[in-house]
C-alpha positions as CSV (number, residue, x, y, z in Angstrom):
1,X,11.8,-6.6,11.3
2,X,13.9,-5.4,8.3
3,X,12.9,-2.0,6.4
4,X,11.2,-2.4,2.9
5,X,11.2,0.0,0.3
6,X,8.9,2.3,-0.7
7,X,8.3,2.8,-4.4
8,X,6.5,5.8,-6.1
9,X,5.2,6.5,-9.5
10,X,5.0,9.7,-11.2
11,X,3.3,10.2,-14.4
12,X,5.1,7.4,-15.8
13,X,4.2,7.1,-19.6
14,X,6.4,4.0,-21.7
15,X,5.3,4.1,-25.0
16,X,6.3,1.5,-28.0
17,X,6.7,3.3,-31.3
18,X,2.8,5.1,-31.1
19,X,1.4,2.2,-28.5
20,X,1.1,3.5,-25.2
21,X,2.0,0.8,-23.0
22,X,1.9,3.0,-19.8
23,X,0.3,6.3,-19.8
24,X,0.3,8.6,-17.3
25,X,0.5,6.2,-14.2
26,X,1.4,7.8,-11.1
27,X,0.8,5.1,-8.0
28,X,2.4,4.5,-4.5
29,X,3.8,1.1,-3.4
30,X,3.6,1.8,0.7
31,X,7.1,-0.2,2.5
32,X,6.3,-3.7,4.3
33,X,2.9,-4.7,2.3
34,X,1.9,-6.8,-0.4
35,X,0.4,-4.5,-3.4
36,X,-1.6,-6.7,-6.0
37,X,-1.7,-5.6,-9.5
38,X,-4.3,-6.8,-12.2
39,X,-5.4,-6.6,-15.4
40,X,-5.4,-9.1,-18.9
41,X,-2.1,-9.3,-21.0
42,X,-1.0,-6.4,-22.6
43,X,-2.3,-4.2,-19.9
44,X,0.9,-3.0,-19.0
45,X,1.6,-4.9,-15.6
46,X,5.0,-6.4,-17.0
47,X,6.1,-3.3,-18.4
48,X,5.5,-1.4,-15.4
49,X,7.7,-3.8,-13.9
50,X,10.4,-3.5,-16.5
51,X,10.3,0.1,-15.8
52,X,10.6,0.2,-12.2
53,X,13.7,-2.4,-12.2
54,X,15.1,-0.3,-14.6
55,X,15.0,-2.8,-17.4
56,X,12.9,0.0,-19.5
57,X,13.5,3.7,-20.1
58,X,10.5,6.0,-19.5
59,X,9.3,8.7,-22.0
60,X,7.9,10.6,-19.5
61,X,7.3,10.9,-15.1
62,X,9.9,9.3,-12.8
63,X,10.0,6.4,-10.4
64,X,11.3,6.6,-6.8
65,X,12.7,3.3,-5.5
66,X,13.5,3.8,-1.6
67,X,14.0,8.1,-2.9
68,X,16.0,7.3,-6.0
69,X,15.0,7.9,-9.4
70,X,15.5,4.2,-11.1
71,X,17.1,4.2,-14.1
72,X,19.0,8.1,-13.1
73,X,20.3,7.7,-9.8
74,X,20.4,4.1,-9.5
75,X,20.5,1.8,-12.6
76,X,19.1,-1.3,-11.4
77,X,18.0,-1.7,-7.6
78,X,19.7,-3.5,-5.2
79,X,18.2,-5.7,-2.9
80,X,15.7,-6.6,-5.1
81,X,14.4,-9.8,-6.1
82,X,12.7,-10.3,-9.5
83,X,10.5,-13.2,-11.5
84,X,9.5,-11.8,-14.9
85,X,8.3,-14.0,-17.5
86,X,9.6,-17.4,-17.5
87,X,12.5,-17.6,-14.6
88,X,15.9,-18.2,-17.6
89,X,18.1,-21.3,-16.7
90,X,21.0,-23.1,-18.4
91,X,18.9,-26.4,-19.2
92,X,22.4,-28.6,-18.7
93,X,23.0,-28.1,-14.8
94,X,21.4,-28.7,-11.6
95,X,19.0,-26.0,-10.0
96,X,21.7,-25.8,-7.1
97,X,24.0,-24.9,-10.0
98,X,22.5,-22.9,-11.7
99,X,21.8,-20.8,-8.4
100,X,25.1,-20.7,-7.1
101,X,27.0,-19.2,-10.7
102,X,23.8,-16.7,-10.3
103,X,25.3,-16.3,-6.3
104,X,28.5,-15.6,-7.5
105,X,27.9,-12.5,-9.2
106,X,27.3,-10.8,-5.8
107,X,29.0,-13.5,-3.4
108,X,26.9,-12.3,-0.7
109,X,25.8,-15.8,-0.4
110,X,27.2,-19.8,-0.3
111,X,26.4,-23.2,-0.3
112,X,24.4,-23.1,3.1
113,X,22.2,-20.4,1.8
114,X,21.5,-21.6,-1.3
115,X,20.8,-24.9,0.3
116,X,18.0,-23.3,2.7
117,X,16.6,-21.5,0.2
118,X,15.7,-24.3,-2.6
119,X,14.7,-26.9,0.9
120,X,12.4,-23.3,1.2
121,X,10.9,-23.5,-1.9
122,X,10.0,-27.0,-1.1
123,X,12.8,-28.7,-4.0
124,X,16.0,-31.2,-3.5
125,X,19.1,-28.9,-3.0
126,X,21.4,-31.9,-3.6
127,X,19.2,-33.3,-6.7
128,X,21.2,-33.8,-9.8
129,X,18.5,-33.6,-11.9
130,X,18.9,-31.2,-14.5
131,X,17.1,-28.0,-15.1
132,X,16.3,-28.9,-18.6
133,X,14.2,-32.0,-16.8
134,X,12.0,-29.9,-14.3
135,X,8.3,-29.7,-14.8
136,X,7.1,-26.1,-15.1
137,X,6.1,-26.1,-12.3
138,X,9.7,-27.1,-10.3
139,X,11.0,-24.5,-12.6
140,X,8.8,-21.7,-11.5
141,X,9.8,-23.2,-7.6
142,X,13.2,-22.6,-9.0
143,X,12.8,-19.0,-10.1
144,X,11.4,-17.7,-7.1
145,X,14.4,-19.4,-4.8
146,X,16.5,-17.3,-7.4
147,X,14.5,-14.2,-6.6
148,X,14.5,-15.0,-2.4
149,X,17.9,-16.0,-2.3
150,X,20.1,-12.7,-1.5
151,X,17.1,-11.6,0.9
152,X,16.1,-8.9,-1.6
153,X,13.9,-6.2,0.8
154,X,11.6,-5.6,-2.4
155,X,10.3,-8.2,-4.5
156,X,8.9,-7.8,-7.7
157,X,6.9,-10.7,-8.9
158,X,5.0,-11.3,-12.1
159,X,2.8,-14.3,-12.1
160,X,5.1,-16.3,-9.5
161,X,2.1,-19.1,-9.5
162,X,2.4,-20.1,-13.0
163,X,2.8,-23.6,-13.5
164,X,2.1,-24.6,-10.3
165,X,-0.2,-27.4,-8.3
166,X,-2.8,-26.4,-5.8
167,X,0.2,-27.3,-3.4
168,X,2.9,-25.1,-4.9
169,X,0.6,-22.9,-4.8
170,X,-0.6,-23.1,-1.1
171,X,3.6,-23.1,-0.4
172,X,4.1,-20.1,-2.0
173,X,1.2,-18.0,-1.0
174,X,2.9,-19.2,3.2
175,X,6.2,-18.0,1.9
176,X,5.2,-14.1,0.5
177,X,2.9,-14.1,3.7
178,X,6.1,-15.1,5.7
179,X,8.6,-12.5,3.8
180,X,5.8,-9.9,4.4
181,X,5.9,-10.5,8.1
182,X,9.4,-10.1,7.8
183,X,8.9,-6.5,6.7
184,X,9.7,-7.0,2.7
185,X,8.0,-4.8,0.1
186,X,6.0,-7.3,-2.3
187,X,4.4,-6.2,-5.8
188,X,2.2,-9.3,-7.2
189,X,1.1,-9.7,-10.3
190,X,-1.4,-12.3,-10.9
191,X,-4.3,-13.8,-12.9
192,X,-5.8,-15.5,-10.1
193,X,-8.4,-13.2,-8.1
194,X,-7.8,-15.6,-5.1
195,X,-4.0,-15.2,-5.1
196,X,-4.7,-11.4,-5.0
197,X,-7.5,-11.9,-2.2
198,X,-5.7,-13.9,0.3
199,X,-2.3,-12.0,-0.5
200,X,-2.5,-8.5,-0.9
201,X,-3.0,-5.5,0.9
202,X,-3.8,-3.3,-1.5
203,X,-5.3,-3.8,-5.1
204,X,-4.3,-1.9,-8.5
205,X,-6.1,-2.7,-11.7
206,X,-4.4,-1.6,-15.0
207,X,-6.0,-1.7,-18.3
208,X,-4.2,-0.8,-21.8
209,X,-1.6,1.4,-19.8
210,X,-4.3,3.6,-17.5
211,X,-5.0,2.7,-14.3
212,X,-8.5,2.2,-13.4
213,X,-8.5,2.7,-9.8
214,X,-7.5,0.7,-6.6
215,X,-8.7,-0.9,-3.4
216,X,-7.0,-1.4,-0.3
């Protein structure tokens, strides 16, 4: 079993001209379990993301990724895997191609690899069929191959079922439950109670940038 990576919040507060988006949030994400995260849009979920990627600066508090303050010490984590909002795709080439110039920023990984990984996520690796074709749904499948396919030890995943069938959704929910048992650090965002039920481990609810408590 590989190591996750523990993530903590400390007082984090993002604000948006005079909108709080996150105010005061200080949380825990324990190594090696699936943490659910709720709440309606614009409750701050997505931008608690940003921040702890480092796609955000923070006003205020500090976030520890595996003891390293994101966004100070490290800029962007490594070994992390990410779907937020829509996965992005140039609409004109395959979903193999599209992976492999993403691969080749890092060249930790080939063909092989990204062959397994979109068979994994239950798509054609040697389809032609262009991006700019898929159904939302094979584009969501598509995203989440993106965020697997370097075998990230933290995932960070913001709605991942969007778009998809009662079957892509049944895939996916065998696939986190499979990473998990491989001893990867999940945060799941989701609408769906059931997704957050059957997944997680532990349960935050956020609500116009507070946090109104957890379970778990």
């Amino acid at each position: 079993m590989e190591n996750g990576i523990k993530i903590e919040v400390r007082h984090v507060t993002k604000k948006f001209k005079e909108y709080k988006a996150l105010d005061d949030v200080s949380l825990s994400f324990e190594a090696g379990k699936i943490h659910g995260i709720i709440g309606r849009n614009g409750s701050g979920k997505t931008v608690l993301f940003k921040c702890i990627c480092g796609f955000l600066k923070l006003d205020a508090g500090e976030i520890l990724v595996d003891g390293k303050r994101a966004g100070k010490e490290i800029e962007t984590p490594s070994r992390v895997g990410v779907i937020i909002e829509t996965p992005g795709f140039l609409p004109g080439y395959s979903g193999y191609q599209n992976l492999r110039f993403l691969a080749c920023i890092r060249n930790e990984i080939g063909k092989q690899e990204i062959w397994d990984v979109i068979r994994r996520v239950g798509l054609e690796p040697k389809s032609r069929k262009h991006v700019g074709k898929y159904s939302m749904g094979m584009r969501q499948r598509l995203g989440i191959a993106q965020a697997i396919m370097e075998n990230p030890d933290l995932l960070i995943l913001d709605e991942p079922m969007n778009g998809l069938d009662n079957q892509g959704v049944s895939d996916m929910r065998e696939l986190f439950l499979e990473l998990k048992g491989q001893g990867k650090t999940i945060l799941l965002a989701s609408h769906n109670r059931e997704d957050i039920s059957t997944l997680c481990d532990t349960v935050t609810e956020i609500d116009r940038g507070k946090l109104l408590g957890g379970e778990g």
